[in-house]
Phi, psi and omega in degrees: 000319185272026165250327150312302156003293191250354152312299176274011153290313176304309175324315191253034162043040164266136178257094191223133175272191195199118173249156198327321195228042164258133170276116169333320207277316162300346187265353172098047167230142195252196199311310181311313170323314188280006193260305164319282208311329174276330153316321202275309163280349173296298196312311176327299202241034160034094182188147187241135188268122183279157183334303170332301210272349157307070169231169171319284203315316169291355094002294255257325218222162177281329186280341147313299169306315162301294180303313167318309178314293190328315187300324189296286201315304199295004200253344188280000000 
């Protein structure tokens, strides 16, 4: 997951590391980013993120996002 991450970073040309539990929106990715990034992981991991679970907060942190997956897979 943080290698999607430090993809779309790279894209919008931020140089930043990234931890587990750093909030996205401070390391400088904005909403369109975060829209990317749920794309990028539904493509990642073949998984349709259902509406519901598409909010910021399921977003916000990479270890946020990992539990989403998690949660996705085992439900898959």
């Amino acid at each position: 997951m943080t290698v999607l991450v430090r993809q779309l970073l790279a894209k919008r040309s931020i140089a930043r590391p990234v931890g587990h539990d750093d909030d996205l929106t401070e390391i400088g990715l904005s909403s369109l980013d975060m829209v990317n990034l749920m794309l990028a992981v539904e493509g990642e991991f073949d998984v349709k993120i259902p509406d519901r679970d598409m909010t910021p907060a399921n977003f916000r942190t990479v270890a946020r996002i990992e539990a989403l997956l998690g949660a996705l897979l085992q439900t898959a």
